[in-house]
VOBA-1610 file (N, C-alpha, C; in pm, whole numbers, padded with zeros to 5 digits, always signed):
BEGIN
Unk+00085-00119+00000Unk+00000+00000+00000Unk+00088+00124+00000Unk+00063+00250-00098Unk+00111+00352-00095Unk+00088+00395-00033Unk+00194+00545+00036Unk+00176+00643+00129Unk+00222+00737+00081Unk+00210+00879+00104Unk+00329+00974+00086Unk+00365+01069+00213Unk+00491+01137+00156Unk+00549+01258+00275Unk+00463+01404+00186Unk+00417+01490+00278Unk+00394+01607+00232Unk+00456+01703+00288Unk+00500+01835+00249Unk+00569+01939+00290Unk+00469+02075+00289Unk+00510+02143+00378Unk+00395+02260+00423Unk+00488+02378+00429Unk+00432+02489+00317Unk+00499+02629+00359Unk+00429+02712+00501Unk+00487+02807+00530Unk+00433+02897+00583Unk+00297+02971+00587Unk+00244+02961+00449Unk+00149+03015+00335Unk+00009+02913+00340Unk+00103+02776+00426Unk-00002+02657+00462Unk-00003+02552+00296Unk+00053+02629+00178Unk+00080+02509+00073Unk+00123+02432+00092Unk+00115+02337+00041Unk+00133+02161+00018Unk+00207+02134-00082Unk+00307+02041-00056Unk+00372+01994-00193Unk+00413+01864-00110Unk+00444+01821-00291Unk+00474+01605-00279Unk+00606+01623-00218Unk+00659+01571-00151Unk+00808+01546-00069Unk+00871+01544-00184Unk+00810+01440-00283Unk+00945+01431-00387Unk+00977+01518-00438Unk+00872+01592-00504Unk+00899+01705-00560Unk+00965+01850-00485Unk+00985+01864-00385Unk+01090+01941-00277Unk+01189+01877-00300Unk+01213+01734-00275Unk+01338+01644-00276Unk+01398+01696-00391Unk+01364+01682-00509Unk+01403+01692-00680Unk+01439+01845-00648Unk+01359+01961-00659Unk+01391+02065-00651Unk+01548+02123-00530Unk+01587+02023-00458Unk+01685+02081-00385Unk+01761+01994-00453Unk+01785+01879-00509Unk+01861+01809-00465Unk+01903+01801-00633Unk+01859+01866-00725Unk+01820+01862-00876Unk+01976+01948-00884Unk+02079+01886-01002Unk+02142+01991-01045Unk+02157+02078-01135Unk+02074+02139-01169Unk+02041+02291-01184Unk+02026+02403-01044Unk+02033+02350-00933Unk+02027+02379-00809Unk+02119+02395-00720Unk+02224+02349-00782Unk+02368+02369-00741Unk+02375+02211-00654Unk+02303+02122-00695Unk+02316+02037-00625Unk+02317+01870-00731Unk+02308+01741-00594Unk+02295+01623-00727Unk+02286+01518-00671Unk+02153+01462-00734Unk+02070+01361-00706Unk+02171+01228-00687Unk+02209+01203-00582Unk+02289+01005-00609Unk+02196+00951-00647Unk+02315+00908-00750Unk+02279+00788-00903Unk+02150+00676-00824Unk+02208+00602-00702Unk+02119+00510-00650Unk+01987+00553-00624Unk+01938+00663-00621Unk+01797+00740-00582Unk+01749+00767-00729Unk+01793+00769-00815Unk+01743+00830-00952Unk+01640+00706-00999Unk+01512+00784-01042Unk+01409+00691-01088Unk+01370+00712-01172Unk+01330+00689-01353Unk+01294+00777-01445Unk+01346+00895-01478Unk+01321+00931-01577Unk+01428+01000-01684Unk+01441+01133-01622Unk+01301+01189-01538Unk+01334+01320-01431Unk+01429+01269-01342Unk+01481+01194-01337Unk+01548+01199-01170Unk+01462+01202-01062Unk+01348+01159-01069Unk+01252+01162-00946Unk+01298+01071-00849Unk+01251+01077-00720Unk+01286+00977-00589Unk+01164+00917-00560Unk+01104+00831-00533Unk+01016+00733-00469Unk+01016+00774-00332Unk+00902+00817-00270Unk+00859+00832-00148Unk+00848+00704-00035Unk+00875+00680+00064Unk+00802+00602+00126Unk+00798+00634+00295Unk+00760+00534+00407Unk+00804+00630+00515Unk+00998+00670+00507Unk+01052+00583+00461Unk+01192+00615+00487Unk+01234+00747+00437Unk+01119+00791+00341Unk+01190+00898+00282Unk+01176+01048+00369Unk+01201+01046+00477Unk+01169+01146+00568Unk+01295+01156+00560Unk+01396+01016+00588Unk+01516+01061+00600Unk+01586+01135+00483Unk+01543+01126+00388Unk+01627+01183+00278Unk+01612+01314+00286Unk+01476+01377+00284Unk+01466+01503+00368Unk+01552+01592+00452Unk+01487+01505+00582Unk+01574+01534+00678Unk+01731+01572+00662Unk+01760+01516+00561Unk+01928+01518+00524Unk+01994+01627+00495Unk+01865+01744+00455Unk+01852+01853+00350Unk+01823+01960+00396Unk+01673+01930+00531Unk+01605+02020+00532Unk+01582+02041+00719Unk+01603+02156+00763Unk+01497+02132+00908Unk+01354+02136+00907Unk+01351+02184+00770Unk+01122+02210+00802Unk+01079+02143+00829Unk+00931+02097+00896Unk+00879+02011+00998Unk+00816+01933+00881Unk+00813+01778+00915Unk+00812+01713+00786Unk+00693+01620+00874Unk+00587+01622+00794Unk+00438+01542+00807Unk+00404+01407+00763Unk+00402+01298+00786Unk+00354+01190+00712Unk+00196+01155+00730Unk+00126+01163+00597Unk-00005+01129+00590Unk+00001+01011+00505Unk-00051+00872+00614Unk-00056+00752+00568Unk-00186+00659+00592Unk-00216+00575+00488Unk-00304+00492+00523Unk-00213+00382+00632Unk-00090+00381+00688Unk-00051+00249+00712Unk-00032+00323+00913Unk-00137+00264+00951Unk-00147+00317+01053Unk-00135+00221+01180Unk-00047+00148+01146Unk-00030+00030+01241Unk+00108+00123+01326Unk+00145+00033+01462Unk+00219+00145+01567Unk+00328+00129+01460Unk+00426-00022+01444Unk+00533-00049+01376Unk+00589+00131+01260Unk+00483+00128+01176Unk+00492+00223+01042Unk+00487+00372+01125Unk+00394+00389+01235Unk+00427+00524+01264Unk+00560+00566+01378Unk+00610+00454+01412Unk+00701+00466+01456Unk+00840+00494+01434Unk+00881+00393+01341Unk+00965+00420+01211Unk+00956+00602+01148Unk+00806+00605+01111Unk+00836+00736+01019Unk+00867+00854+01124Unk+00834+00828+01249Unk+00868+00963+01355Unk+01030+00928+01404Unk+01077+00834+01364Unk+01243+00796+01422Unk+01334+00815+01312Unk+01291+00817+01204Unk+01343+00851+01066Unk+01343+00999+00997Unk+01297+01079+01099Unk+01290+01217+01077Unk+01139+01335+01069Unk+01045+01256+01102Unk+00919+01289+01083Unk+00875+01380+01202Unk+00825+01446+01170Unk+00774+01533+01293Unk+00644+01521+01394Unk+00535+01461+01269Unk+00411+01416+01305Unk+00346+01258+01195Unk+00312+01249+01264Unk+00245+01120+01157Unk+00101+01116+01146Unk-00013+01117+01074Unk-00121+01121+01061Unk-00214+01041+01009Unk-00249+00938+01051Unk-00290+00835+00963Unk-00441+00838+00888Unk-00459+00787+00791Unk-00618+00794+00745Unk-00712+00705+00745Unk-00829+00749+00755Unk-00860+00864+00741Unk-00888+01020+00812Unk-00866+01089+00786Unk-00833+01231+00832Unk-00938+01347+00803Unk-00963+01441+00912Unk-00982+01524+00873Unk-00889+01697+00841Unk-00952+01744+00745Unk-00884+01824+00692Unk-00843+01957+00770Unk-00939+01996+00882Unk-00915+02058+00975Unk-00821+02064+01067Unk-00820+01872+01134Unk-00658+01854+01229Unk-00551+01849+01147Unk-00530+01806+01002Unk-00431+01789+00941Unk-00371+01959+00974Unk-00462+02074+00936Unk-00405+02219+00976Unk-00362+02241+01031Unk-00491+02178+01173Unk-00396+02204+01302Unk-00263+02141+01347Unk-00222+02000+01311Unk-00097+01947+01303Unk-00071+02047+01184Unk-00044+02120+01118Unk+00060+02210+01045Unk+00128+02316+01099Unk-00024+02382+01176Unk-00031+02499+01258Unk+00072+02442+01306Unk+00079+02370+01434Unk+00121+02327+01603Unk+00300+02312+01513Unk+00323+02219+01413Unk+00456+02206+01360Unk+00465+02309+01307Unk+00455+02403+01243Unk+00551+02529+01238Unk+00592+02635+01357Unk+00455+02614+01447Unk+00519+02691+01570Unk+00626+02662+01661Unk+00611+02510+01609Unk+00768+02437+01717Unk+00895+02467+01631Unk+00924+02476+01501Unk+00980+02501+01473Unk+01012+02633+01379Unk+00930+02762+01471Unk+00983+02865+01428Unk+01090+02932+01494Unk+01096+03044+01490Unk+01268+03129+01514Unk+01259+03134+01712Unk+01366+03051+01703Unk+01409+03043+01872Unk+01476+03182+01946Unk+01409+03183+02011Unk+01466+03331+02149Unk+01649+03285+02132Unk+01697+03368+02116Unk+01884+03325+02101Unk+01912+03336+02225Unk+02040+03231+02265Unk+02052+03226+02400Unk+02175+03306+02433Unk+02101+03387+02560Unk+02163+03497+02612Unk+02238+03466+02736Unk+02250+03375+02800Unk+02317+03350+02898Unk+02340+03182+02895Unk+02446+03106+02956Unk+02532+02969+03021Unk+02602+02946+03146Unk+02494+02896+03169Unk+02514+02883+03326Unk+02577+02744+03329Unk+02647+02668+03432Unk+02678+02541+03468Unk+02677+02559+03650Unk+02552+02523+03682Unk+02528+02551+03830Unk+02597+02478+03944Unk+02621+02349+03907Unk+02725+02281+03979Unk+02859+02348+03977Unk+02953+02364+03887Unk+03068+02418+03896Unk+03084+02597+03889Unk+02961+02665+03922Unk+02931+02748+03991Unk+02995+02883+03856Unk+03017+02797+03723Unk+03018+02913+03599Unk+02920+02963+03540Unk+02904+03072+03514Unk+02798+03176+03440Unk+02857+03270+03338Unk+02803+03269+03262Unk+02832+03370+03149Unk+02708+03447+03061Unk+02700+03597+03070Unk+02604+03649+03022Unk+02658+03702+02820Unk+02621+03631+02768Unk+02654+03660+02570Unk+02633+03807+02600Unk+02535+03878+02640Unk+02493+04009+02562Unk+02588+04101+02668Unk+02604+04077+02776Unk+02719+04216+02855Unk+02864+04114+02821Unk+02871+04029+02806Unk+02990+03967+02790Unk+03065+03973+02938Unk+02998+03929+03050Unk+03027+03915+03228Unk+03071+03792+03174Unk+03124+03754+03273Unk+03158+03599+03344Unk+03156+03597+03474Unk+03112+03505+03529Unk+03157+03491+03712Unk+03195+03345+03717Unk+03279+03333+03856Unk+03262+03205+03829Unk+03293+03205+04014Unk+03194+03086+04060Unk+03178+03054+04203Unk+03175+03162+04292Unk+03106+03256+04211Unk+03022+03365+04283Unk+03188+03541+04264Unk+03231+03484+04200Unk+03313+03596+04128Unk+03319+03623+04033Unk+03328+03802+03994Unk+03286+03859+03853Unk+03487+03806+03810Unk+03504+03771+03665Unk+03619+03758+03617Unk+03625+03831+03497Unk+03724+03920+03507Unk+03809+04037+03457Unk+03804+03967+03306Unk+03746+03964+03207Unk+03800+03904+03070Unk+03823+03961+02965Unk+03901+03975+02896Unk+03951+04070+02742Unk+03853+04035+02619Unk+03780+04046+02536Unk+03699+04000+02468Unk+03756+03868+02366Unk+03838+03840+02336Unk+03915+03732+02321Unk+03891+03624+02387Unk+03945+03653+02552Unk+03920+03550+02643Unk+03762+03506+02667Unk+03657+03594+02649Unk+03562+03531+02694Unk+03510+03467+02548Unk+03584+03531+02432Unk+03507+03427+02333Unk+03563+03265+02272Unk+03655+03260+02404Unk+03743+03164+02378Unk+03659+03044+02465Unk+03636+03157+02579Unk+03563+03070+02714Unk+03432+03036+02648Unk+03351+03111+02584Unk+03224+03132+02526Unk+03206+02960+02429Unk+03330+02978+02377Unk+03296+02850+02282Unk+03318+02743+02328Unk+03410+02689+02455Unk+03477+02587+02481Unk+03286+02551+02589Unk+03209+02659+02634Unk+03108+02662+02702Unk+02967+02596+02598Unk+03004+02659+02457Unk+02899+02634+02381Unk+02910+02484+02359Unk+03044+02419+02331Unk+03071+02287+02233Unk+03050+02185+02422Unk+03049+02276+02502Unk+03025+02174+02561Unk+02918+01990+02589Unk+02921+01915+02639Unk+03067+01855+02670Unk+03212+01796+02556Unk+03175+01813+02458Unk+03256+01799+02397Unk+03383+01860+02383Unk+03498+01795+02364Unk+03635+01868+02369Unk+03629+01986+02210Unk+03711+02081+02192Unk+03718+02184+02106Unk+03850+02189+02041Unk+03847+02144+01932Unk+03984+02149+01883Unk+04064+02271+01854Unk+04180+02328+01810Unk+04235+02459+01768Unk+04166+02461+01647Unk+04172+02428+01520Unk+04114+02445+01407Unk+03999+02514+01424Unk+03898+02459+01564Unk+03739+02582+01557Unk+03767+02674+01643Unk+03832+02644+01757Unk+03834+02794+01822Unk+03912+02860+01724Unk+04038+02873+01624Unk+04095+02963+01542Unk+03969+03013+01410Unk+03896+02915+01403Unk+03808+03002+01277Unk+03671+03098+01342Unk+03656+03006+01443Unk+03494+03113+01527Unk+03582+03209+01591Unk+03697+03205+01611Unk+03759+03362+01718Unk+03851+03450+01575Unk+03896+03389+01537Unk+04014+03475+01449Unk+03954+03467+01318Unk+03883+03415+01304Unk+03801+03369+01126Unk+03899+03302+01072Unk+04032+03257+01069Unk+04119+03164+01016Unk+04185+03068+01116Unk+04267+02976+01055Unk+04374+02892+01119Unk+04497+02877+01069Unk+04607+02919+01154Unk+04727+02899+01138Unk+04803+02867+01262Unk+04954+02842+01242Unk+05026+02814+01359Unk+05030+02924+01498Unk+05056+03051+01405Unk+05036+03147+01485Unk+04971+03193+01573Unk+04831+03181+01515Unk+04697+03155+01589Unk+04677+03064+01650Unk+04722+02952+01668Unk+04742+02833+01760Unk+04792+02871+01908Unk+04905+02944+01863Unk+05029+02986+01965Unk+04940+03084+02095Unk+04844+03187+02017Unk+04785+03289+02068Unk+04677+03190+02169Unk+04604+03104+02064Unk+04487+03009+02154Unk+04566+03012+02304Unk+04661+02924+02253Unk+04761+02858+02385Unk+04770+02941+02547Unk+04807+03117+02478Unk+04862+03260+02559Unk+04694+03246+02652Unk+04605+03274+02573Unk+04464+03307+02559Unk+04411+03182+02693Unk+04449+03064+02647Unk+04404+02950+02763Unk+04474+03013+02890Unk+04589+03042+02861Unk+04668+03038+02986Unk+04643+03128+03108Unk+04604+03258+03017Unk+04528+03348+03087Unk+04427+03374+03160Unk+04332+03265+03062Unk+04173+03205+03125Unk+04204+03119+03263Unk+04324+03061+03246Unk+04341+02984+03372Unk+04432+03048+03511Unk+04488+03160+03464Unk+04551+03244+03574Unk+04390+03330+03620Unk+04339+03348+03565Unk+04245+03443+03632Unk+04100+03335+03676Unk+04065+03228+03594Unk+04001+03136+03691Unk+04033+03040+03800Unk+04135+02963+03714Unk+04158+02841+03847Unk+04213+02862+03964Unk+04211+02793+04065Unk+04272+02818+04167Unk+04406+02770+04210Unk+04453+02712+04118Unk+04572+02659+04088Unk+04613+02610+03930Unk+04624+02722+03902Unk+04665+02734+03698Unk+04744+02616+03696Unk+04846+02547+03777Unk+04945+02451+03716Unk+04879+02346+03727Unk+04762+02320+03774Unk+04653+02153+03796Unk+04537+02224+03763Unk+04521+02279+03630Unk+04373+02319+03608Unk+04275+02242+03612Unk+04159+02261+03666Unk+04065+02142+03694Unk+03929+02187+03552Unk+03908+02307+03553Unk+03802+02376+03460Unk+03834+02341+03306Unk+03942+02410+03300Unk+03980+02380+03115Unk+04150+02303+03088Unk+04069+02206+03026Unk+04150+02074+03034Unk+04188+02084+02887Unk+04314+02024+02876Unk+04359+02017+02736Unk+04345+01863+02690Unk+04325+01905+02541Unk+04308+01735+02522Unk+04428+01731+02390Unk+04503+01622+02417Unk+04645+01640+02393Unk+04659+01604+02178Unk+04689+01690+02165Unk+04742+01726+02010Unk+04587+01779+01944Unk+04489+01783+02016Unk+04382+01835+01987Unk+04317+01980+02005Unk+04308+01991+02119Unk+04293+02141+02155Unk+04227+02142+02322Unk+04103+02154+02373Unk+04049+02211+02540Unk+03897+02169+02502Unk+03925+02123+02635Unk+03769+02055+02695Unk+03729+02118+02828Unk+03622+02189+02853Unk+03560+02292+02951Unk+03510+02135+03031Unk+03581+02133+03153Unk+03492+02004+03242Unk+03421+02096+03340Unk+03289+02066+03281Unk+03199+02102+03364Unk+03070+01985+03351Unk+02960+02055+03455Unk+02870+01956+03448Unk+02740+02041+03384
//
């Protein structure tokens, strides 16, 4: 039994998944369909639930599946494969809206985040005055340093290599700029830790770059 993915503008129009798919992925578009997806002489793609993921691959817009196959198995799959809502039929045309409505409001424009807190290890940082405190002290920072601190805070928990702190702080990467990262850590750790030579806060991760241990 057939199903398809549908896509919803703003405007509340409707279009076939595939035909979004083709249009991004079409090269005349600056883009290009893999050979294995090509179906007929358009280059069209075959829909099915999987094809949320192909989507998904492409797109964040909130992606709908309206299916006759309404067993749990099929709607489960299509909401783990990238789907936002699943709707099975038969339907009315009214909730289908309102599932349009409700998915574009979840994914419209997010409040930007203005402050990073880590309440256990007692760090705070405000983006828009560019403060820092940390365990209930304001810390003195050069705008450098806090956008050094800023990122190692953002990528958290993950470690941060030199290659991204040199392109999000300096817009490039070189040795030089490596050297500066290095000055830049060192500083962050004379004016936070409480013992710069056993830093406990910003940890280096070796031939890689700094990992903010926090919780």
């Amino acid at each position: 039994m057939k199903h398809s993915l549908k896509a919803f503008d703003s405007d509340m129009h409707v279009y076939d998944a595939a035909d979004l798919y083709d249009k991004y992925m079409n090269p005349k578009w600056g883009h290009r369909i893999p050979r294995g997806q090509r179906n007929g002489k358009h280059g069209r793609v075959e829909f099915s639930i999987g094809g949320s993921q192909k989507l998904r691959a492409i797109t964040d817009a909130p992606i709908i599946i309206l299916s006759a196959l309404t067993q749990k198995d099929n709607v489960v799959r299509g909401l783990r494969q990238g789907a936002d809502d699943y709707v099975g039929k038969p339907f009315a045309g009214d909730e289908v809206i309102a599932r349009v409505e409700a998915a574009l409001r979840r994914s419209g424009p997010k409040t930007p985040v203005s402050k990073i807190a880590f309440p256990e290890n007692g760090l705070s940082m405000d983006l828009e005055t560019h403060q820092a405190s940390y365990r209930g002290n304001t810390i003195d920072l050069t705008p450098r340093e806090f956008s050094v601190l800023e990122i190692l805070a953002k990528h958290h928990p993950k470690p941060v290599s030199y290659e991204t702190l040199a392109t999000e702080v300096w817009g490039q990467d070189n040795e030089k700029i490596r050297e500066r990262i290095k000055w830049i850590v060192y500083l962050l750790r004379q004016k936070i830790e409480k013992d710069p030579s056993n830093p406990k806060l910003i940890l280096n991760k070796t031939r890689y770059g700094y990992h903010l241990a926090v919780e």
